[in-house]
N, C-alpha and C positions, 0 to 999 in steps of 0.2 A: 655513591648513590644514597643522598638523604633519606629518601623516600625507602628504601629497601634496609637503610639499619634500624630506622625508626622501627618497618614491622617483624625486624627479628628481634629488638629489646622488646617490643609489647608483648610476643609472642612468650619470650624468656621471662620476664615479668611475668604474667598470668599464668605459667606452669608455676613459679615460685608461691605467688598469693592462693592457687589451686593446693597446693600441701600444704601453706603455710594452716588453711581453713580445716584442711583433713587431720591435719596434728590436733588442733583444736575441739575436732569433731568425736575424736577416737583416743586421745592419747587423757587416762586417769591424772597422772598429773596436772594436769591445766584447767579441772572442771571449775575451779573455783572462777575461771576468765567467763562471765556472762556474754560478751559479744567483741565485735572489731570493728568498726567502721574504716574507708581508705578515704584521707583528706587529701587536700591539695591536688595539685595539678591532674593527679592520673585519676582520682578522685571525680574528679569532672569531667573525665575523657581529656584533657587537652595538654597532656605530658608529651613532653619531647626523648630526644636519646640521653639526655643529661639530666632530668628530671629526678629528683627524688621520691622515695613513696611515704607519704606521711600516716600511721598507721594510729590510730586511738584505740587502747584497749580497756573492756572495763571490768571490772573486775570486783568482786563482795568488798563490803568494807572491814569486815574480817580477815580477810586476807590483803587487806592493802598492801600492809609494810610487805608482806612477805615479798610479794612482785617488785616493789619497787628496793628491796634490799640484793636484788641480783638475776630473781626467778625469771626473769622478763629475758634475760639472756640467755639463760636455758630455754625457752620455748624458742627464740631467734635463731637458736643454732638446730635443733631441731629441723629449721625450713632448708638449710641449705650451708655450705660448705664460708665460713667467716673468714674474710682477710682482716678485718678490722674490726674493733671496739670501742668506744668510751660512753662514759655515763655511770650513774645514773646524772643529771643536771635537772637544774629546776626553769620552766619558764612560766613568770607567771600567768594565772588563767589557761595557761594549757597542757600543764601538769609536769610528769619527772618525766624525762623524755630519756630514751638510751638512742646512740645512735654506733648501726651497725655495716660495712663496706663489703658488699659479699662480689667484690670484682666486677662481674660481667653485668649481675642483676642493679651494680650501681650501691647509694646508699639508701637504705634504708632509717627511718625514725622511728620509734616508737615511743608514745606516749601512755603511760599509766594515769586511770583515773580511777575512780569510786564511783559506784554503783548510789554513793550518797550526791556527788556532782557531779550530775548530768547534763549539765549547761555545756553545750557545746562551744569551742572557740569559733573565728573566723574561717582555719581553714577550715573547717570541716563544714563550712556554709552548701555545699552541693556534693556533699559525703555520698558512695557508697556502701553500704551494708557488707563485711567478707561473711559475719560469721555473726551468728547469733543462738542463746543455749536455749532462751525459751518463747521465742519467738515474739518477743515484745519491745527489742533494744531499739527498731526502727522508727515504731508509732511513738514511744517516750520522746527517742531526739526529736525526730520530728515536730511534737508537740512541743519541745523545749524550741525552738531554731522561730516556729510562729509565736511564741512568748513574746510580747511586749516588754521589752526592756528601758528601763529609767537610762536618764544621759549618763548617768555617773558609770554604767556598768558598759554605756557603746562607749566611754573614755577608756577604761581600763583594758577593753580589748583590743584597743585600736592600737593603744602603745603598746599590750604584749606583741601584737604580732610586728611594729615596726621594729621592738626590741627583738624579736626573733629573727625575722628577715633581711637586717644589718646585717646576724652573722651567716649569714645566705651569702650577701654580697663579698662579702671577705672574702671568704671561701672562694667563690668563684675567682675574684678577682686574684685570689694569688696562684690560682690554676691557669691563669690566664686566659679565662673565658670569660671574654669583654659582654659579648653578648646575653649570655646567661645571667650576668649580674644586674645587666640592663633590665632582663626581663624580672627579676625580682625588685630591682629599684620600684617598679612601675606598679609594682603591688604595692608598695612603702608608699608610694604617691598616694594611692587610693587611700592607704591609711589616714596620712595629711589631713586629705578633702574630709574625712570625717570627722575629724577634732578642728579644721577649721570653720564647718559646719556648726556644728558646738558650740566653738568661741563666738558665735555671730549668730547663736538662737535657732538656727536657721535645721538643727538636724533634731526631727521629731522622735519621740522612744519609738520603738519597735523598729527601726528603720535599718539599724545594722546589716542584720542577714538579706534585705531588700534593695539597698541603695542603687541608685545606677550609675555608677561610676564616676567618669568624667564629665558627664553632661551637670554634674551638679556644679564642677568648679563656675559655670557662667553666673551665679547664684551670689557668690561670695563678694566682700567687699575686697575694693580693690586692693589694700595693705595684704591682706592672703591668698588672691591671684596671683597677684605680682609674683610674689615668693613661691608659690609653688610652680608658676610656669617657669620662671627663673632656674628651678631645680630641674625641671623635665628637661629644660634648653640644657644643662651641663652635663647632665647624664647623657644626653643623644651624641653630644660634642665630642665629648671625652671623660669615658668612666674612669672613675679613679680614688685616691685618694681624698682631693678637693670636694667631690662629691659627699664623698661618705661624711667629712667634716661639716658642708651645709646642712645635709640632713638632718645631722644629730644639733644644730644647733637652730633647725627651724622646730624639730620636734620640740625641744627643750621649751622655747619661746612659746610654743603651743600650750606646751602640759604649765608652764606660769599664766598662761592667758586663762585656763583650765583649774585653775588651785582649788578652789571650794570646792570642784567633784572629781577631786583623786585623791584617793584612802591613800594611796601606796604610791608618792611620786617616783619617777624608775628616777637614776644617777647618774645622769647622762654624761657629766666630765669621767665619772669612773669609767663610763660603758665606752666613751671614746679611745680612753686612753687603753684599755685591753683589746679592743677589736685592732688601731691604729699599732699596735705593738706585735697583733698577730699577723697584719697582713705584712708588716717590715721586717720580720721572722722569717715567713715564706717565702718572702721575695727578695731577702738576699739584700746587702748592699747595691747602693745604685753607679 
């Protein structure tokens, strides 16, 4: 019964995020964490039983390193019983993230930032508040998420999270969950339509946290319809390997179409050939 395991994870979920906030609320070691918001899917209410929770923590700039040199794993284990660990890793725009596998509750992400950047990424475009030290972290994002932002800064976050959500899809797919991977491809689409909104003038500042989605692809010219309905058609067909390689090579085409407003072009042969080596790792000989 889908329906019946779905409301035993949300259930086990939210008694974890309930202490994970109580540790934070009570426990002296952690005062320096000012707040948590929860991004992504569960973030918006629309997590599934496979769902990860994407957690942003923010914390003095004084205390940055400290959290991000290991502490952030102490206050993890704190919530609940760890099968798993790695991290710290860097993504850019959306900070050193640890990622944590606590079985039942699933995995967990956590990302560290500073109290000095408070520009929220994309997931966190319809965040929850867990925890907050002086009741202020909510109206800041907030007022940071309605900020007008210049193209150059909707390019930079468009590729962090497509650079993010690749390795979403790997994952999935070397778990063999076709579906789940589907479902993160189809946030990487969204990504797409924003940088090829971009390439074509057509995606105004401030519009990131606002866009509507798919209704924008009818907008576009036809050389970047094409290509991304092209990609939605292979992912529906058959997820896989094939996919993951168009992707990374329409992003690429995008972020050259894009050169004048990327500070920081991501390395897209590199980023293929590690994700494409991780998923033939997991998957064994064919």
């Amino acid at each position: 019964m889908p329906d019946a395991r779905a409301n035993d994870i949300g259930l086990i979920r939210n008694t974890f995020l309930e202490g994970l906030a109580h540790v934070l609320a009570h426990d002296l070691r952690f005062k320096g964490v000012l707040g948590m918001e929860i991004g992504g899917s569960v973030g918006r209410g629309e997590a599934d039983p496979l769902s990860d929770i994407d957690l942003f923590m923010y914390v003095t700039a004084i205390e940055f390193d400290t959290y991000c040199g290991g502490f952030a794993f102490e206050l993890l284990e704190c919530a609940g019983p760890v099968r798993r660990r790695r991290g710290p890793s860097f993504a850019p725009l959306i900070g050193w993230g640890y990622t944590v596998d606590y079985g039942e509750i699933g995995l967990v992400q956590l990302f560290v930032r500073s109290d000095a950047a408070l520009r929220p990424s994309y997931l966190q475009r319809q965040g929850r508040i867990l925890f907050e030290r002086d009741g202020r972290l909510a109206s800041t994002l907030a007022a940071a998420k309605a900020e007008a932002l210049p193209s150059r800064s909707i390019a930079a976050a468009a590729l962090s999270e497509i650079y993010f959500r690749l390795f979403n899809v790997t994952k999935e797919l070397a778990r063999g969950h076709t579906w789940q991977a589907r479902k993160y491809h189809r946030e990487i689409q969204e990504q797409l339509l924003v940088l090829a909104r971009l390439a074509s003038a057509k995606e105004p500042a401030g519009s990131y946290f606002r866009h509507s989605g798919r209704a924008m692809e009818q907008e576009l010219p036809h050389e970047w319809r094409r290509a991304i309905e092209e990609l939605d058609r292979q992912s529906t067909d058959q997820m896989g390997e094939p996919v993951v390689r168009a992707t990374v090579a329409l992003a690429a085409r995008l972020q050259d179409a894009l050169a004048s407003q990327i500070d920081a072009p991501v390395d897209w042969s590199a980023l293929e050939e590690r994700i494409l080596h991780r998923l033939a790792t997991r998957l064994g000989p064919s």
